[in-house]
C-alpha positions as CSV (number, residue, x, y, z in Angstrom):
1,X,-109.5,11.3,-122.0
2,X,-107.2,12.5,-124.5
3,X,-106.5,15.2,-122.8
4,X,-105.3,12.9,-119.7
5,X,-103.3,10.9,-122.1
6,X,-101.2,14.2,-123.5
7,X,-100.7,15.4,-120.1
8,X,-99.9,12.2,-118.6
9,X,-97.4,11.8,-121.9
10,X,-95.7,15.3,-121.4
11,X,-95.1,14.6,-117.7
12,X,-93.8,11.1,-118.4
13,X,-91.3,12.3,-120.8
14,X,-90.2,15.1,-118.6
15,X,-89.5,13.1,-115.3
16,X,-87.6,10.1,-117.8
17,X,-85.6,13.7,-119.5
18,X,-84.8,14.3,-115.2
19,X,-83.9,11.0,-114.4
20,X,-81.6,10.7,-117.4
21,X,-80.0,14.3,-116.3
22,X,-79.4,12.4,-113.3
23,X,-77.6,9.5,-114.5
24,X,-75.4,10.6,-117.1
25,X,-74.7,14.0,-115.2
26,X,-73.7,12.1,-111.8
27,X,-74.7,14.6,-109.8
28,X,-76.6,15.3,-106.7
29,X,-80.1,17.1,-107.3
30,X,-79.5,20.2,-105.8
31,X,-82.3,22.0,-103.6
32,X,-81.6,24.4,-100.9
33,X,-78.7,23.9,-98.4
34,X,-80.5,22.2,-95.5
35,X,-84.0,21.1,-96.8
36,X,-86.9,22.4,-95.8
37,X,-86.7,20.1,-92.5
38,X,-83.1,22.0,-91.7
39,X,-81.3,18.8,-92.2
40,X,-77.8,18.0,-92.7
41,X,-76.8,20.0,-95.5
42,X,-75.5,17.7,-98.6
43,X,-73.9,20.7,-100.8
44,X,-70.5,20.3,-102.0
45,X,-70.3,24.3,-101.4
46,X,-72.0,25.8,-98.8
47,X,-74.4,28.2,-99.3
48,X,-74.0,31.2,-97.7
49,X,-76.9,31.3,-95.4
50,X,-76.0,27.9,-94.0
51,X,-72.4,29.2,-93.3
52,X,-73.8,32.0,-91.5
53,X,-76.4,29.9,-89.7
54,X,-73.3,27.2,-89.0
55,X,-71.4,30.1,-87.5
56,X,-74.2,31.0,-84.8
57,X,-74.7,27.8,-83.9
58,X,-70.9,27.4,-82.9
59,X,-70.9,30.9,-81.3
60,X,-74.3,30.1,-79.4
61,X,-72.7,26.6,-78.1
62,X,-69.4,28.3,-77.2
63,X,-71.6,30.8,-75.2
64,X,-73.5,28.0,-72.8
């Protein structure tokens, strides 16, 4: 049980250290350009995979 407690402690104090990150840094949590769903991609500067895979898409639709 004690060891739950600790773990549970350490965890805690790591996702509030996160959250405060979050707050006072105002800034979007960054992951990779698109999600893992391919999503809309919410970088402020575009990775350079998604520009490449931006720039097939347009030359694949300009090609149908």
């Amino acid at each position: 049980m004690k060891e739950f407690l600790i773990s549970f402690l350490v965890f805690g104090t790591v996702i509030i250290a996160m959250a405060v990150g979050v707050i006072f840094g105002r800034k979007a949590i960054q992951g990779s350009c698109g999600g893992a769903g391919g999503g809309a991609c919410v970088c402020t500067k575009k990775c350079d995979k998604r520009k490449r895979a931006e720039a097939e898409a347009l030359e694949n639709s300009s090609n149908i």
